[in-house]
Backbone as CSV, one residue per row, in Angstrom:
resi,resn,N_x,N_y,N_z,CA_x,CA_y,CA_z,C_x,C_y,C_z
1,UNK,-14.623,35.861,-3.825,-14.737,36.743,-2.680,-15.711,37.880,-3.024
2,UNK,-16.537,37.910,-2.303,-17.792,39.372,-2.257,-16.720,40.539,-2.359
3,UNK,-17.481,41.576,-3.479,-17.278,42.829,-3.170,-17.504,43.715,-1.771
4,UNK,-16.671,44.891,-1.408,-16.986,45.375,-0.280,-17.619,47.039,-0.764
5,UNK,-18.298,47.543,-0.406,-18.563,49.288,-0.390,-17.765,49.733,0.982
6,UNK,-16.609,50.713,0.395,-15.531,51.284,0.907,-16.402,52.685,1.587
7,UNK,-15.842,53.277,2.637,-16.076,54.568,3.218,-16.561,55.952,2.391
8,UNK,-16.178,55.171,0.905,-16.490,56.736,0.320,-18.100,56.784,-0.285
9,UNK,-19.057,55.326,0.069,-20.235,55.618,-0.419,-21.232,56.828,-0.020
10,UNK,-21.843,57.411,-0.579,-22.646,58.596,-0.122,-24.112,57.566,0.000
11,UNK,-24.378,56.652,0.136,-25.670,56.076,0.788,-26.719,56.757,-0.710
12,UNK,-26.427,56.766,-2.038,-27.356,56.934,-2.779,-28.315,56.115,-3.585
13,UNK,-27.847,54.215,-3.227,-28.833,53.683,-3.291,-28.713,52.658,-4.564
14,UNK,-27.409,53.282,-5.728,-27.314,52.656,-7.227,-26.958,51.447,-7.137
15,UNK,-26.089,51.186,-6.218,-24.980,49.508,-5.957,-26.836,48.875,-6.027
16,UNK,-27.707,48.880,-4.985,-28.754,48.404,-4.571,-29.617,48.256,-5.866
17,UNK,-30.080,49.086,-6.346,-30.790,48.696,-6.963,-30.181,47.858,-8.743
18,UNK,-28.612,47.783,-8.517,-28.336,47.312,-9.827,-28.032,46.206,-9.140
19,UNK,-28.113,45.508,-8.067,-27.083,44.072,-7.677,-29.001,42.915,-7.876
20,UNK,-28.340,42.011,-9.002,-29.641,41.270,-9.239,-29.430,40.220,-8.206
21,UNK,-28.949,39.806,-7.515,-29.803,39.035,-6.444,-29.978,39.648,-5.048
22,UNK,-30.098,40.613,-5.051,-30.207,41.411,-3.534,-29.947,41.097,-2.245
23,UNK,-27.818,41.485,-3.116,-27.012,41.246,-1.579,-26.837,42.721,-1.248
24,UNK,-27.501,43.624,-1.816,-27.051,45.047,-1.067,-28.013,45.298,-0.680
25,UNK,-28.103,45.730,0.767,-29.147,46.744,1.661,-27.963,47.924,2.676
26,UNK,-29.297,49.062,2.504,-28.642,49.894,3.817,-28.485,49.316,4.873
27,UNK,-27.032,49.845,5.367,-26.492,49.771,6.766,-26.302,50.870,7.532
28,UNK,-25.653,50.869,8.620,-25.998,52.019,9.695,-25.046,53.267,9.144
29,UNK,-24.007,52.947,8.633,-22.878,53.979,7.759,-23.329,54.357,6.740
30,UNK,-22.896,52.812,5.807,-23.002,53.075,4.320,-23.949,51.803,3.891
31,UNK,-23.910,51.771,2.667,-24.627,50.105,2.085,-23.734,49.033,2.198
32,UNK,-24.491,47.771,2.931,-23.220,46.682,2.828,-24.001,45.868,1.870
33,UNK,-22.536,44.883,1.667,-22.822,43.534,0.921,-22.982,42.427,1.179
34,UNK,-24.098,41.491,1.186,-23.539,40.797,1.802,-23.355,39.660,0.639
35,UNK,-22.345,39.253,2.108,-21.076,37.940,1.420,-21.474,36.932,0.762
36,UNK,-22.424,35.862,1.873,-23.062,35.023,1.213,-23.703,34.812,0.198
37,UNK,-24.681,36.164,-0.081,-25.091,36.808,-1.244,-24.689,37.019,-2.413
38,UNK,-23.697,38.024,-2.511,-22.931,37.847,-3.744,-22.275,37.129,-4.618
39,UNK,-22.825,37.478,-5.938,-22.269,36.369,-6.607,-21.010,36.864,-7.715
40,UNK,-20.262,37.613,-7.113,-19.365,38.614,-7.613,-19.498,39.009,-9.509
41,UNK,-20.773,39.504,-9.624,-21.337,40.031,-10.945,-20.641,41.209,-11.260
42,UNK,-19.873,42.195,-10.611,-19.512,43.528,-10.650,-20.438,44.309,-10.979
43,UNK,-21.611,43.878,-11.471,-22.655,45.068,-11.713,-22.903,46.157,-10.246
44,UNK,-22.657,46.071,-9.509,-22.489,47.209,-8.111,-20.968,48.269,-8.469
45,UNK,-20.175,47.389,-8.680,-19.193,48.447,-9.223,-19.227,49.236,-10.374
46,UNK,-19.747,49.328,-11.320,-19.974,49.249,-12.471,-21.241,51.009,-12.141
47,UNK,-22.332,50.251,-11.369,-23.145,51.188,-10.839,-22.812,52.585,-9.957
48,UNK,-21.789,52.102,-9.202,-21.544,53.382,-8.277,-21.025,54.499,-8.476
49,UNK,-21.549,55.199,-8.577,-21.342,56.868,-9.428,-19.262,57.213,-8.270
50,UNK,-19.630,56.871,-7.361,-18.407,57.591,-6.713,-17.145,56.047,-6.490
51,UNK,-17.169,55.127,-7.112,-16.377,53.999,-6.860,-15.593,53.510,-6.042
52,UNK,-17.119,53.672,-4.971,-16.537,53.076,-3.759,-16.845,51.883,-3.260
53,UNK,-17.362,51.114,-4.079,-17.241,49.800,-4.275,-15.628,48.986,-4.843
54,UNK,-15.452,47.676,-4.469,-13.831,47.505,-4.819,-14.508,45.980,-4.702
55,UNK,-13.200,44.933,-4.941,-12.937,42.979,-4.678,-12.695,43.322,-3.522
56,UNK,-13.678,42.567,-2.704,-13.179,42.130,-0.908,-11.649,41.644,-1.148
C-alpha cells in the first residue's frame, strides 16, 4: 500500500525530491502520492522534516 502525506505537510518540497521514482508532485493542499507510483521505499518518510508522511 502507497504511503499517504497527512495534513500536517508544510508544502516544502523534501518527500519530492527524495522519492526516486517520482510518485510525489504538488497538489492543491499539500504534496500527494501517487499510488500507482509508489513503490513503498519509505525514503519520503524518512525525508520529511515534520512527519507527515505515514503507510496508507
Amino acid at each position: 500500500m502507497a504511503h499517504v502525506i497527512g495534513e500536517d505537510c508544510t508544502s516544502c518540497g523534501a518527500c519530492a525530491d527524495s522519492c526516486p521514482v517520482e510518485a510525489i508532485s504538488e497538489g492543491d493542499e499539500r504534496y500527494e502520492i501517487d499510488a500507482d507510483t509508489c513503490t513503498d521505499c519509505g525514503a519520503c518518510v524518512d525525508a520529511c522534516p515534520v512527519g507527515a508522511i505515514s503507510e496508507g
